[in-house]
C-alpha positions as CSV (number, residue, x, y, z in Angstrom):
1,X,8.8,49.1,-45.6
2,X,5.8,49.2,-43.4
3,X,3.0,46.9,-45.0
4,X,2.3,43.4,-45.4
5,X,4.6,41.7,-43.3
6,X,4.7,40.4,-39.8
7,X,7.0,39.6,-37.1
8,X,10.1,38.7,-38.4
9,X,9.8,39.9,-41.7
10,X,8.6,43.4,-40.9
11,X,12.0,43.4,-38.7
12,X,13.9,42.4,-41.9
13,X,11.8,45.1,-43.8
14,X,12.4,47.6,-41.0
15,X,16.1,47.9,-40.6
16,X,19.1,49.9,-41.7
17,X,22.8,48.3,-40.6
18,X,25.9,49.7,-41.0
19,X,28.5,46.9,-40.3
20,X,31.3,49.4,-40.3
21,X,29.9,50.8,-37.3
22,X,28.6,48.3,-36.1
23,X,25.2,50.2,-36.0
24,X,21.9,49.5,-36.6
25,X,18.3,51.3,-36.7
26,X,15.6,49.0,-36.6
27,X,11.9,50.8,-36.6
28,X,9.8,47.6,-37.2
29,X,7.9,47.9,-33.4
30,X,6.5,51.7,-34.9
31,X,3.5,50.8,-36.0
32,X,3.0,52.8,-39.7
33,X,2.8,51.6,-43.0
34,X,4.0,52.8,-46.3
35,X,0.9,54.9,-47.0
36,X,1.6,56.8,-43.8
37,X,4.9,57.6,-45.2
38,X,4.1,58.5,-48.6
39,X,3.4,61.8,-47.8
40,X,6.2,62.3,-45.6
41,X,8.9,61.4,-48.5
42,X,8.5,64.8,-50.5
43,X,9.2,66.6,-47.3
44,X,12.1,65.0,-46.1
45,X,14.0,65.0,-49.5
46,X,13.3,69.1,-49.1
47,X,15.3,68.9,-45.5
48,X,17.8,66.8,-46.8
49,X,18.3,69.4,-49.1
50,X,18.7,72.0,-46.8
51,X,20.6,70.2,-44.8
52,X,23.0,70.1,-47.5
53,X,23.2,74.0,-47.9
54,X,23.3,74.1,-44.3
55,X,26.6,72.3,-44.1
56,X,27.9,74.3,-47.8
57,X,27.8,77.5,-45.0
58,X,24.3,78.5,-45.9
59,X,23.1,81.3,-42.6
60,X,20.6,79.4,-40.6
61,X,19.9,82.1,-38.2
62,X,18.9,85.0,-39.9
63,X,18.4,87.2,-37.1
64,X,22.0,86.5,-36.2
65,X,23.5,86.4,-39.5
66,X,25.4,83.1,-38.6
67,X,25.8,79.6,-40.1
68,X,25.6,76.3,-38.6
69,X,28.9,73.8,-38.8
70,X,28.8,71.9,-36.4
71,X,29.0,68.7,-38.6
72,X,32.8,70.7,-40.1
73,X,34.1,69.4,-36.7
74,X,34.4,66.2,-37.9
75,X,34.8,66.5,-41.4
76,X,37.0,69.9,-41.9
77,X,37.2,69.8,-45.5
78,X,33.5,69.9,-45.5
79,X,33.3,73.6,-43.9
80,X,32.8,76.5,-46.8
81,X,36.0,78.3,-46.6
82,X,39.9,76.9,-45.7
83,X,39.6,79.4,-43.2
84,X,37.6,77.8,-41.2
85,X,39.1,74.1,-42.1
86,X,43.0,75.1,-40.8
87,X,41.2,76.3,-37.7
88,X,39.2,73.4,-37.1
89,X,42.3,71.1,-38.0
90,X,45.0,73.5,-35.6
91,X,42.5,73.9,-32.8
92,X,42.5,69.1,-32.8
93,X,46.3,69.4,-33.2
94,X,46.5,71.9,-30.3
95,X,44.4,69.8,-28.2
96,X,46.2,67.1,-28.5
97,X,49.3,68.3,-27.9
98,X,48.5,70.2,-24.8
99,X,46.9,66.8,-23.4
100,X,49.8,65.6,-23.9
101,X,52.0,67.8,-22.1
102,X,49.8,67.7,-19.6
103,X,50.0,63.6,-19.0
104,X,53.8,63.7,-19.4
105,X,54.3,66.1,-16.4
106,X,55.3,69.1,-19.0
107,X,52.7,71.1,-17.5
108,X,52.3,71.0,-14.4
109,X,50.0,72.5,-11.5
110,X,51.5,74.1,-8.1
111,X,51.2,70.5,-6.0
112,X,53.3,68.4,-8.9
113,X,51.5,66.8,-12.1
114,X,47.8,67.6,-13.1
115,X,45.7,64.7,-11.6
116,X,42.8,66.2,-11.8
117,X,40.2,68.1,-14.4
118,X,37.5,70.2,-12.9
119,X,35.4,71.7,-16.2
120,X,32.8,74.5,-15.2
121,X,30.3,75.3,-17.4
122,X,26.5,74.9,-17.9
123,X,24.0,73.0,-20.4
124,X,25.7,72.2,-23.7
125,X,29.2,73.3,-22.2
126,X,28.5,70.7,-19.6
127,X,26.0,68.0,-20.1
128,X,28.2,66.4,-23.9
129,X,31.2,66.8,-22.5
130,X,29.9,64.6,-19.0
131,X,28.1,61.9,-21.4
132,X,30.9,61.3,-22.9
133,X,33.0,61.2,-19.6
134,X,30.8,58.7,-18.4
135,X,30.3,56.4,-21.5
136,X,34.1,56.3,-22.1
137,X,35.9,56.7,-18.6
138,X,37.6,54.1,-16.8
139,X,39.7,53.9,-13.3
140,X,42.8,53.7,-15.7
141,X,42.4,57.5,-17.1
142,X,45.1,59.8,-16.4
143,X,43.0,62.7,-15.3
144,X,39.6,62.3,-13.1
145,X,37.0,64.7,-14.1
146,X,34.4,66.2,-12.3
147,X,32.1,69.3,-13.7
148,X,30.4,72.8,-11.6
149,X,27.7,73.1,-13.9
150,X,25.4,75.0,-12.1
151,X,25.3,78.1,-9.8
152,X,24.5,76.3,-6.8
153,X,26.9,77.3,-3.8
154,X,26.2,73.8,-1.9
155,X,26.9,72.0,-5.2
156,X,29.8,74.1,-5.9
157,X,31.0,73.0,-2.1
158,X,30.2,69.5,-2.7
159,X,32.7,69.2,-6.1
160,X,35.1,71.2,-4.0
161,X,35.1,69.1,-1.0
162,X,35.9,66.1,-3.2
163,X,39.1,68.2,-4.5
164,X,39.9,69.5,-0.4
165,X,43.6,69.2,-0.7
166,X,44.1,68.2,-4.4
167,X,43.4,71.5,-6.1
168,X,47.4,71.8,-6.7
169,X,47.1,69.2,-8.8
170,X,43.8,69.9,-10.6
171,X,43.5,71.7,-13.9
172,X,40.4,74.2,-14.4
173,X,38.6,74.3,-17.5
174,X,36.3,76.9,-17.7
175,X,34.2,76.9,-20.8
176,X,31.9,79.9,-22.0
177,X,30.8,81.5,-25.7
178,X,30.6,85.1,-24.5
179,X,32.0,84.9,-20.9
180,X,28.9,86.5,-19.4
181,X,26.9,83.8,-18.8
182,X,26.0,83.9,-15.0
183,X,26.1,80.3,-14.2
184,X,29.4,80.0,-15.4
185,X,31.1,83.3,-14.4
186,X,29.9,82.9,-11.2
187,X,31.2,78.8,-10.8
188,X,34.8,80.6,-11.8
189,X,34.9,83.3,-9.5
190,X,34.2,80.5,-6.5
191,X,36.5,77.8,-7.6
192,X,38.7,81.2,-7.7
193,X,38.2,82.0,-4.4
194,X,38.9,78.9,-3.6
195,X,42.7,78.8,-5.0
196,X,43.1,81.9,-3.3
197,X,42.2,80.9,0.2
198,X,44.1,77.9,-0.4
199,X,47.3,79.9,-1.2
200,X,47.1,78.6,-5.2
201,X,48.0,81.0,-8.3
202,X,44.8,80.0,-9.7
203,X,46.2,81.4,-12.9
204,X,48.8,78.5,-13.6
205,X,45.3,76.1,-13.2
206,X,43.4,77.6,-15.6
207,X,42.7,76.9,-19.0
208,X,39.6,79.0,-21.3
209,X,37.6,77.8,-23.8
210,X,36.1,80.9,-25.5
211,X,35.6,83.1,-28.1
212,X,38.3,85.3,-29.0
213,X,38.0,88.7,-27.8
214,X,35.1,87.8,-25.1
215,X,34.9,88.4,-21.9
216,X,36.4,85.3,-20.7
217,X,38.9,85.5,-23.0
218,X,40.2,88.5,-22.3
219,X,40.3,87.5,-18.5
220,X,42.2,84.8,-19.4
221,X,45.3,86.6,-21.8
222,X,45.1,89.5,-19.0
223,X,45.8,86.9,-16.0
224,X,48.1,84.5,-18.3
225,X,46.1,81.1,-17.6
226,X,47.9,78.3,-19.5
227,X,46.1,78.1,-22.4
228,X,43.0,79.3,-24.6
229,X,41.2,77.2,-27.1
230,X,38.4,78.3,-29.5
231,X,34.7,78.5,-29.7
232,X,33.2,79.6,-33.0
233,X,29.6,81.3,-33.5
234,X,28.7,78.9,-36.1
235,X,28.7,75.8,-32.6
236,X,26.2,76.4,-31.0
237,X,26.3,74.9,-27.4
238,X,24.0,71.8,-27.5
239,X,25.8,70.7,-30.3
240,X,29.5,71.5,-28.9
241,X,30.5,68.1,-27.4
242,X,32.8,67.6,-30.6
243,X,34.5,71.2,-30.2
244,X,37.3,71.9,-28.1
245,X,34.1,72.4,-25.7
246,X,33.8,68.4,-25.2
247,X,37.0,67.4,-26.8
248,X,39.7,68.8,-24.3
249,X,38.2,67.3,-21.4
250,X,38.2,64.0,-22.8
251,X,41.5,64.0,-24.2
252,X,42.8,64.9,-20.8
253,X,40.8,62.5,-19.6
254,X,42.6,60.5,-21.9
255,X,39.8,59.1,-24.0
256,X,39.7,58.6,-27.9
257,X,38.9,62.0,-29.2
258,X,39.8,61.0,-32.7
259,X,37.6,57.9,-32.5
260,X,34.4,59.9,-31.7
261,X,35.2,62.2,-34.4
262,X,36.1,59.1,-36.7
263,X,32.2,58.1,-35.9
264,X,30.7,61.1,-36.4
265,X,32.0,61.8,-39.6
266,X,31.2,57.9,-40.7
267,X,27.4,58.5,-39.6
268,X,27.2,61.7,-41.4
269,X,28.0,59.8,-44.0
270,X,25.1,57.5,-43.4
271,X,22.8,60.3,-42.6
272,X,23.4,62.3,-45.8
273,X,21.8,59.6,-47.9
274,X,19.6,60.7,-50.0
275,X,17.3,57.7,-50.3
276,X,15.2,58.4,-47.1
277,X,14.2,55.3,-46.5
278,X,18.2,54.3,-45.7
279,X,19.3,57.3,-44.1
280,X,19.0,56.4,-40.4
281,X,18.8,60.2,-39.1
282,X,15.8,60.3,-42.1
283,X,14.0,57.6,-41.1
284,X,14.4,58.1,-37.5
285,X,12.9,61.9,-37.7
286,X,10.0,60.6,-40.0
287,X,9.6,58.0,-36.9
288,X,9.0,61.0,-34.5
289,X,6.6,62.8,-36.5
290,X,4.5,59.7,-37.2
291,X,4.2,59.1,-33.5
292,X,3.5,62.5,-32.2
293,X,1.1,63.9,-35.2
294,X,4.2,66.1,-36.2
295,X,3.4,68.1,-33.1
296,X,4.9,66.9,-29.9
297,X,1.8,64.6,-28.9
298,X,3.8,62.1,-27.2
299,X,6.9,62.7,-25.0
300,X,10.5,60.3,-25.9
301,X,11.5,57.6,-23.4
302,X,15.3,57.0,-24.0
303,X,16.3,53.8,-22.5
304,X,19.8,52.6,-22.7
305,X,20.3,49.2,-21.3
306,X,23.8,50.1,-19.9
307,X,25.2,52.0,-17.0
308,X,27.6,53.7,-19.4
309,X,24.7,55.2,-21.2
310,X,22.8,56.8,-18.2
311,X,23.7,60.0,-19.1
312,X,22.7,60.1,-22.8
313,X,19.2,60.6,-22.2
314,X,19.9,63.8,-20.2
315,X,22.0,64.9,-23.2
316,X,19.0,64.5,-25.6
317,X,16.9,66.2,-23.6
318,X,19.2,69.7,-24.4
319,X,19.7,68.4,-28.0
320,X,15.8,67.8,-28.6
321,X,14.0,70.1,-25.8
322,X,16.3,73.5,-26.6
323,X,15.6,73.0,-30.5
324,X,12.4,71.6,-31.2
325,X,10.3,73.2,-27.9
326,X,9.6,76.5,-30.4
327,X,6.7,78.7,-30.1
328,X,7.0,80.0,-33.7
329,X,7.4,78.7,-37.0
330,X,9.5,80.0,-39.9
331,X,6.7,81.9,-41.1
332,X,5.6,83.4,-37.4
333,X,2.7,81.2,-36.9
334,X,2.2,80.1,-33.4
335,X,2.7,76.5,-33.3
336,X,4.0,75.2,-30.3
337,X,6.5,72.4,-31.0
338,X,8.5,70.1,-28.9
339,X,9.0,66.5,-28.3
340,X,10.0,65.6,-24.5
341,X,12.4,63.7,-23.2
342,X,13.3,61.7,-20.3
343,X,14.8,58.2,-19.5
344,X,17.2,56.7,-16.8
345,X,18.3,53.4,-18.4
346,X,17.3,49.7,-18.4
347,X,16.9,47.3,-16.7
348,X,16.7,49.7,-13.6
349,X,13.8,51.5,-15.3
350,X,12.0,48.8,-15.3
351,X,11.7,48.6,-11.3
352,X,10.1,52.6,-11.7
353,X,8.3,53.6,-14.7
354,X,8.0,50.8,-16.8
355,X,4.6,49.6,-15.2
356,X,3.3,53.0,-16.4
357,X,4.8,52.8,-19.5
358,X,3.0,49.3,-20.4
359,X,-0.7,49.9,-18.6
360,X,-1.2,54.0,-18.2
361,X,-1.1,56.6,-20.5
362,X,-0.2,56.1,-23.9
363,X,1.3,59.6,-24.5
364,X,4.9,57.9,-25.1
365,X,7.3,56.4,-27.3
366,X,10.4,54.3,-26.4
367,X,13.6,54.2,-27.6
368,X,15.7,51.6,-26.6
369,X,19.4,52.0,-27.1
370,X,21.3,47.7,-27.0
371,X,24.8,47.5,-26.4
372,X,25.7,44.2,-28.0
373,X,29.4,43.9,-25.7
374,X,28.6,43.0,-22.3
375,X,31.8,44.5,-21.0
376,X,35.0,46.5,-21.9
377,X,37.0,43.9,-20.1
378,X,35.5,40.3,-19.1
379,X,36.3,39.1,-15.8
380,X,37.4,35.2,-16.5
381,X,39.3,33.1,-18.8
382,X,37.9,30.0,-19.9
383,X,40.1,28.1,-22.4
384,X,42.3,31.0,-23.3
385,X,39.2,33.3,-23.9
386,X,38.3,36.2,-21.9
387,X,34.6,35.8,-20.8
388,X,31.9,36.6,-18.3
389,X,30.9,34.9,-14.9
390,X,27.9,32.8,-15.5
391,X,25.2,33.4,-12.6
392,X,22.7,30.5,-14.3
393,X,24.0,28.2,-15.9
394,X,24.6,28.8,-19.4
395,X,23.4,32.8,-18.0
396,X,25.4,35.7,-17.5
397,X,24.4,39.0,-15.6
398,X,24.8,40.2,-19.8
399,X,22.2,37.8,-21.1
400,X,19.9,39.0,-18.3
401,X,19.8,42.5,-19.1
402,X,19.6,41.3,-22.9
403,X,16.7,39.3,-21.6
404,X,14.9,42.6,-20.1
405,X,15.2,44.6,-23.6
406,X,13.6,42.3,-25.3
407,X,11.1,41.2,-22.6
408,X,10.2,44.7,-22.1
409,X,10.0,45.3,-25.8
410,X,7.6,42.3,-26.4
411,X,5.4,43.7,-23.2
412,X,5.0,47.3,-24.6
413,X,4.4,46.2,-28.1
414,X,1.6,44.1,-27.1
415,X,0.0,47.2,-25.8
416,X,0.2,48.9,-28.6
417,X,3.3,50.8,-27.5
418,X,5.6,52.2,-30.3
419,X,8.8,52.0,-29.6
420,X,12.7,51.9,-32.0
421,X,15.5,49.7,-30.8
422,X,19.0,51.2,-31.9
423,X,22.0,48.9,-31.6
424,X,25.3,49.4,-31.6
425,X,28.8,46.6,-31.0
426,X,29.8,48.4,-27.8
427,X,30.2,51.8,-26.2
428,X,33.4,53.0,-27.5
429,X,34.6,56.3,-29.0
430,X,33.3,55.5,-32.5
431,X,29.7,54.4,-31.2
432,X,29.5,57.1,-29.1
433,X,30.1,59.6,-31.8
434,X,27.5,57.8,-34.1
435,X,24.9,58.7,-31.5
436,X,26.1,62.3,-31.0
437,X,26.0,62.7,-35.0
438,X,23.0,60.5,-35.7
439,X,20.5,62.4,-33.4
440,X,22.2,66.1,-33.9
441,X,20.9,65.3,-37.6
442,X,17.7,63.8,-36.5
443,X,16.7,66.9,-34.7
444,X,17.8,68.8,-37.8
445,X,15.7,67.3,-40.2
446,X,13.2,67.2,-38.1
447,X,12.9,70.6,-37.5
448,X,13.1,70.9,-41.2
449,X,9.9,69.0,-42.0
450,X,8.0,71.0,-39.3
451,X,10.0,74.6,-40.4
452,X,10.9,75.5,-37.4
453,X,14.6,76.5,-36.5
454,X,16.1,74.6,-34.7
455,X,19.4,76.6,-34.4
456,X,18.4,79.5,-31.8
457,X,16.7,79.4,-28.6
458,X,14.7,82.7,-27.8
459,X,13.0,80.9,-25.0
460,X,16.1,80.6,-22.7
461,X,17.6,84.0,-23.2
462,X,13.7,85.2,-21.8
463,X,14.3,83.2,-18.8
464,X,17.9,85.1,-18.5
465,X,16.4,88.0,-18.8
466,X,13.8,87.6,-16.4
467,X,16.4,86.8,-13.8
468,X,18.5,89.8,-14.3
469,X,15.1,91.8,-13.6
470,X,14.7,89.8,-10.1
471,X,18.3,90.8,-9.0
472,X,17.4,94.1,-10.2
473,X,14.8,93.9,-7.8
474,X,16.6,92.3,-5.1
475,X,19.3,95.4,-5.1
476,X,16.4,97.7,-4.8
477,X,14.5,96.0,-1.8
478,X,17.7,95.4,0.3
479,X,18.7,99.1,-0.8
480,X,15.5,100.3,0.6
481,X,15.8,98.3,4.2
482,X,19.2,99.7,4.5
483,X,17.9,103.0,4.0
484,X,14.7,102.6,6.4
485,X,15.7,100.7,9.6
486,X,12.6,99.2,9.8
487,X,10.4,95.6,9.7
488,X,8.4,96.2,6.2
489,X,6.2,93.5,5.0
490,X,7.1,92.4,1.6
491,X,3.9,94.3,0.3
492,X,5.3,97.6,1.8
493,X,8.8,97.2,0.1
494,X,7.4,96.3,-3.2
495,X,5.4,99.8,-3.1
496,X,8.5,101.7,-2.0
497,X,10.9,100.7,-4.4
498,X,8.1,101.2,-7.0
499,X,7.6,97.5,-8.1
500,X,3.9,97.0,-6.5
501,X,3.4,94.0,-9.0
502,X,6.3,92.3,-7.9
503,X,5.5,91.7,-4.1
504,X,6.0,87.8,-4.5
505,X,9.3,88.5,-6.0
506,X,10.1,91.0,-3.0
507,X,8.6,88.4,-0.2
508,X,10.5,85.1,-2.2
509,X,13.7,87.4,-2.6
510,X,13.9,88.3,1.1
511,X,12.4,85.3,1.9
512,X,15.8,83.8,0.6
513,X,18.3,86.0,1.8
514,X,17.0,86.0,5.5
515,X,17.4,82.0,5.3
516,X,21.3,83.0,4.6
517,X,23.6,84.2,7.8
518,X,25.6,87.0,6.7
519,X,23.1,88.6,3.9
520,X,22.1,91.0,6.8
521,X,18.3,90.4,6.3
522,X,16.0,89.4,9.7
523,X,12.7,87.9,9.6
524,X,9.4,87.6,11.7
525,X,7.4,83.9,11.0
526,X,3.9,84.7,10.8
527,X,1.1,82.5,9.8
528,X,0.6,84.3,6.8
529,X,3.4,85.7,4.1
530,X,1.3,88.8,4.2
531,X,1.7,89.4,7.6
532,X,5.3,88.4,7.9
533,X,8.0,91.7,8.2
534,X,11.6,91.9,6.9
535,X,14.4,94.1,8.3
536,X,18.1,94.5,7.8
537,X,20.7,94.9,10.3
């Protein structure tokens, strides 16, 4: 594949195309050669092969006892039991149909018909479910959407004040696996508040998706919200935009749910190949560990030369970052892994990192995602046929940023820059459910070949809990102000409450809270946080 030839013939050598999808992988600007693959080949038959007792129901996380299915979503007769197939196949139908009523006025929120979706959730119940808003929306949709992914309250306001006066006619998705994560609970209990000071029933607004018997569902049976859809413990979150997690907003939105899944199943097709060398999730993870040694060396520039696609690279980075950034292996050696990612898209990129990207550092490799379909809907007729304004002639806007792709492709490989070019017709539901499926595999097999796994993310509940220990914190300091009457420095309240290596938590905490009229806490400015004093009252 990767010796002997040049230029055009390497790109020959160097491609896998799907016509059905319209798809093609084309590695031929990596620079590797068979021999650097040869030993590579043994290792990713052995993850293709657990890949395949991954999706027969095989438990991936042993310290939760739980398999991995999210590739049943779009196959159901695929998953290990029928069980779990009639629930994947009632919990599409049910979707549907309630997207339905919905857009015919059935249902109906307390200012007339639903106009509006508002989702809250955060990282995998948020960031799928908003690339695919983006990729696939238009100004034609039935139902706008808008997310509160985050516990910011000034963000929270800002989605809120785009909704002043409409919230009668907006329907409230709140998505969570257990119900107790804080980001989420807390984005629910303000857009609750704000029904209520509105003078809203926030209950006939609200929809859950949720395990059964969490916390959030049991909220939601207990006030009667409209409806409740499922979240299993085998989807985990980053790879949930093809549950009801992702696939209720968007058919609200009104977008082709059953195309995406009608992509993803065809690319899993494509990516359970068993010769490596034409499986493009295969190839593309071997890709990866070429260019970063098999241990992260180099960070992933995603580059999508289309507005639609901005998003995707922010998706990745949850898909990649949250599975491959491990400290362990399987075995409990330390290793460290992770690949980065970042990206905006093309050709705006190329007015901000680009220069960097060409003459700096080499710790990078590009991929650059072409959309063949300049738009969804061309602007003039010329002879019966729909078609684009030309701004040259013989030019369009289209051929420009065509132009830039391959301009910038020539620039970095002449540098030395590696970099894969993935192509697909256009963005529509079926392309964007390839990606989704090709890189949820990639990361798989990657993490396969490096035995790590991939499937749980111990780093981000230690950040959770971390947090929890700083509002524990925060209870006690303002508990012991109340109690004293007095200005403290932050040193002196850290000793009192009994937390003397904490006193940058205490000065930060109360720090924060003075900054924030009603939390009751004063300040003095001093030169020095040491010297500064805190009292409440």
């Amino acid at each position: 594949m990767g010796d002997g030839a040049t230029g055009w013939q390497r790109y020959l050598g160097s491609l896998i195309v799907d016509r059905e999808l319209g798809f093609t992988l084309d590695v031929s600007r990596v620079r590797f050669t068979d021999a650097d693959l040869a030993p590579l080949l043994p290792r990713m038959q052995s993850a293709l092969q657990a890949m395949e007792r991954l999706e027969g129901g095989a438990i991936a996380n042993a310290d939760e006892n739980r398999m991995v299915g999210h590739y049943w979503l779009r196959s159901p007769d695929k998953a290990p039991t029928l069980e779990i197939t009639a629930e994947i196949e009632a919990t599409l139908a049910d979707i549907l149909d309630f997207a339905k009523r919905v857009h015919s006025g059935e249902l109906r929120g307390s200012g007339g018909t639903f106009r509006h979706v508002l989702q809250v959730g955060i990282g995998g119940s948020a960031l799928g479910p908003q690339f695919v808003a983006q990729a696939l929306g238009s100004a034609d949709d039935p139902l706008t959407l808008s997310f509160v992914d985050n516990t910011d309250p000034d963000g929270i306001d800002q989605v809120l004040a785009s909704l002043r006066g409409k919230l009668g006619e907006t329907l409230v998705v709140v998505v969570s696996k257990s119900g107790g994560t804080p980001e989420t609970r807390n984005g629910q209990l303000e857009i609750e508040s704000a029904y209520r000071h509105a003078g809203i029933d926030f209950s006939r607004h609200a929809v859950a998706v949720t395990q059964e018997g969490s916390k959030l569902h049991k909220t939601a049976v207990a006030g009667r919200w409209l409806a409740t859809f499922p979240m299993w413990d085998w989807v985990g979150g980053r790879t949930s935009v093809l549950s009801a997690v992702g696939l209720l907003p968007a058919a609200l939105q009104g977008l082709p749910v059953e195309d995406l899944l009608r992509g993803a199943a065809r690319m899993d097709e494509l990516t359970r190949r068993t010769d490596v060398l034409q499986n493009p999730a295969a190839l593309l993870a071997m890709m990866w560990y070429h260019i970063t040694g098999g241990c992260g060396l180099k960070d992933m520039v995603v580059l999508p030369y289309k507005d639609r696609l901005l998003l995707f690279s922010r998706y990745l980075q949850q898909l990649v970052m949250e599975s491959l950034g491990k400290e362990f292996d399987r075995q409990g050696n330390t290793v460290q892994q992770g690949i980065a990612v970042y990206g905006n898209k093309g050709s705006t990129d190329q007015h901000a990192y680009v220069q960097q990207l060409r003459d700096g550092i080499a710790n990078f490799f590009v991929t650059f995602i072409e959309v063949l379909a300049d738009r969804t809907s061309p602007q003039l007729a010329v002879d019966g046929i729909r078609t684009s304004l030309e701004v040259e002639p013989g030019i369009t806007s289209g051929d420009y940023l065509t132009g830039l792709l391959l301009g910038t492709r020539e620039a970095l490989a002449e540098k030395g820059r590696d970099s894969i070019t993935i192509t697909v017709n256009d963005v529509s539901g079926e392309s964007i459910g390839a990606l989704i499926a090709l890189y949820e595999r990639a990361v798989g097999l990657y993490a396969e070949v490096i035995d790590i796994n991939a499937y749980h993310q111990p780093g981000v509940e230690a950040g959770k809990k971390a947090a929890a220990r700083v509002l524990e914190v925060q209870s006690k300091a303002v508990a012991h102000l109340q109690k004293v009457q007095e200005w403290q420095t932050a040193e002196q309240v850290a000793a009192a409450i009994g937390e003397p290596g904490q006193v940058e938590w205490v000065y930060k905490i109360l720090e924060h809270l003075s900054a924030n009229p009603g939390r009751g806490v004063k300040r003095t400015w001093m030169v020095s946080p040491a010297e500064e004093t805190f009292k409440v009252g």
